[in-house]
N, C-alpha and C positions, 0 to 999 in steps of 0.2 A: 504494500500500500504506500500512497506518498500523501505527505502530507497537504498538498495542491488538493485533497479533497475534503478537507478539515475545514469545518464550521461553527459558528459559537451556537450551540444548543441551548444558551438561558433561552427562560421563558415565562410570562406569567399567564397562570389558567384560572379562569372561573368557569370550576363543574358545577355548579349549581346557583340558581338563585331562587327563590320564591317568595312572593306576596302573597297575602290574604289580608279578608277583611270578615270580622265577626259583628253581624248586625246585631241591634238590639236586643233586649231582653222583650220590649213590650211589640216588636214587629214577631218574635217567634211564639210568644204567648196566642195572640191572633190569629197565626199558621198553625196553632195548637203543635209545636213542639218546644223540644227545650231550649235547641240552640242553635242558630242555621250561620252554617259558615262559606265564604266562598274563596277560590284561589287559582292561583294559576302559577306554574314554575315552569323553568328553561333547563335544562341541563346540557352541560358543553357551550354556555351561553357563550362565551369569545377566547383565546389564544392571541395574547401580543409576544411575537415573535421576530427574528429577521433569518429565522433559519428557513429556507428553500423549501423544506419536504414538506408533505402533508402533516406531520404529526413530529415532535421537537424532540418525544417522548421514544428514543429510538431503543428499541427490541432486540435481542439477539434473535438470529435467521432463525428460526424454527430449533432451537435448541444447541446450535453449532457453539460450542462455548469458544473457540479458535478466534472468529471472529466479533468480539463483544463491541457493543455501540455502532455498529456498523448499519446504516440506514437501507433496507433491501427495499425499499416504495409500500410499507404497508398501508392500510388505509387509514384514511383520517378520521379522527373519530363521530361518529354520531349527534346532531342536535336533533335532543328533542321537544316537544314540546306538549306540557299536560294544563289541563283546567278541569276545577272539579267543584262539588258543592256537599257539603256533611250537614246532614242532619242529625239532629240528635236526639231522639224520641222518649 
Protein backbone atom coordinates (compact mmCIF):
# COMPACT_ATOMS: atom_id res chain seq x y z
CA UNK A 1 0.00 0.00 0.00
CA UNK A 2 1.35 3.65 -0.30
CA UNK A 3 0.55 6.07 1.59
CA UNK A 4 -0.85 8.51 -1.72
CA UNK A 5 -4.11 6.77 -0.58
CA UNK A 6 -4.40 7.88 3.16
CA UNK A 7 -7.17 10.18 4.38
CA UNK A 8 -8.17 11.91 7.45
CA UNK A 9 -11.08 9.67 8.65
CA UNK A 10 -12.29 12.26 11.73
CA UNK A 11 -15.68 12.77 11.69
CA UNK A 12 -18.72 13.95 13.43
CA UNK A 13 -22.04 11.72 13.40
CA UNK A 14 -25.45 12.25 14.66
CA UNK A 15 -27.23 8.77 14.86
CA UNK A 16 -30.15 9.92 16.37
CA UNK A 17 -32.35 12.78 17.12
CA UNK A 18 -35.89 12.90 18.38
CA UNK A 19 -38.77 15.28 19.26
CA UNK A 20 -41.96 14.88 20.96
CA UNK A 21 -44.57 16.65 22.27
CA UNK A 22 -46.87 15.46 25.25
CA UNK A 23 -50.28 17.28 25.11
CA UNK A 24 -52.30 18.16 27.95
CA UNK A 25 -53.73 16.55 30.73
CA UNK A 26 -57.28 18.14 30.09
CA UNK A 27 -57.04 17.55 25.93
CA UNK A 28 -56.59 13.55 26.98
CA UNK A 29 -59.07 13.53 29.80
CA UNK A 30 -61.67 14.47 26.65
CA UNK A 31 -60.13 11.67 24.32
CA UNK A 32 -60.97 9.72 27.58
CA UNK A 33 -57.25 8.49 27.80
CA UNK A 34 -54.53 9.10 30.11
CA UNK A 35 -51.90 10.50 28.04
CA UNK A 36 -51.51 11.12 24.23
CA UNK A 37 -48.02 11.75 23.01
CA UNK A 38 -46.70 12.60 19.66
CA UNK A 39 -43.04 12.39 17.92
CA UNK A 40 -41.06 11.88 15.34
CA UNK A 41 -37.07 10.94 15.08
CA UNK A 42 -34.32 10.65 12.33
CA UNK A 43 -31.66 8.25 12.62
CA UNK A 44 -28.34 8.75 10.68
CA UNK A 45 -29.65 12.30 10.69
CA UNK A 46 -26.16 13.98 9.17
CA UNK A 47 -22.07 12.80 8.92
CA UNK A 48 -19.74 16.04 8.78
CA UNK A 49 -16.82 14.63 7.14
CA UNK A 50 -14.06 15.43 4.37
CA UNK A 51 -13.33 11.95 3.81
CA UNK A 52 -14.24 10.72 0.20
CA UNK A 53 -16.06 7.39 0.83
CA UNK A 54 -19.49 6.65 1.67
CA UNK A 55 -19.05 5.87 5.39
CA UNK A 56 -15.61 7.53 7.50
CA UNK A 57 -16.49 4.47 9.74
CA UNK A 58 -14.20 2.19 7.62
CA UNK A 59 -14.46 -1.93 8.37
CA UNK A 60 -12.03 -4.51 7.94
CA UNK A 61 -12.88 -6.52 4.31
CA UNK A 62 -15.10 -9.11 5.41
CA UNK A 63 -12.90 -10.25 8.22
CA UNK A 64 -9.34 -10.11 6.46
CA UNK A 65 -7.45 -8.83 9.65
CA UNK A 66 -4.18 -8.34 7.17
CA UNK A 67 -5.77 -5.48 5.98
CA UNK A 68 -7.30 -3.36 8.82
CA UNK A 69 -8.90 0.29 8.02
CA UNK A 70 -8.72 -0.35 4.72
CA UNK A 71 -11.91 1.30 2.90
CA UNK A 72 -13.28 -1.63 0.39
CA UNK A 73 -16.65 0.91 -0.96
CA UNK A 74 -19.15 -0.52 1.72
CA UNK A 75 -22.26 1.06 1.94
CA UNK A 76 -23.28 4.00 3.41
CA UNK A 77 -25.26 3.96 6.11
CA UNK A 78 -29.00 4.15 6.21
CA UNK A 79 -31.47 7.35 7.17
CA UNK A 80 -34.37 6.62 8.44
CA UNK A 81 -37.12 8.07 9.39
CA UNK A 82 -40.19 7.37 12.18
CA UNK A 83 -43.38 9.24 13.40
CA UNK A 84 -45.57 7.97 15.96
CA UNK A 85 -48.35 8.69 18.51
CA UNK A 86 -48.67 6.69 22.26
CA UNK A 87 -51.48 6.55 23.94
CA UNK A 88 -51.91 5.67 27.17
CA UNK A 89 -55.06 4.03 28.32
Amino acid sequence: MSSFYIQDGSYFRCTNITLGYSFPKSLANTLKVNNIRIYASVDNAFTITDYKGYNPEVDYSAGNNLAPGVDYGNYPLARAYNVGIKLTF
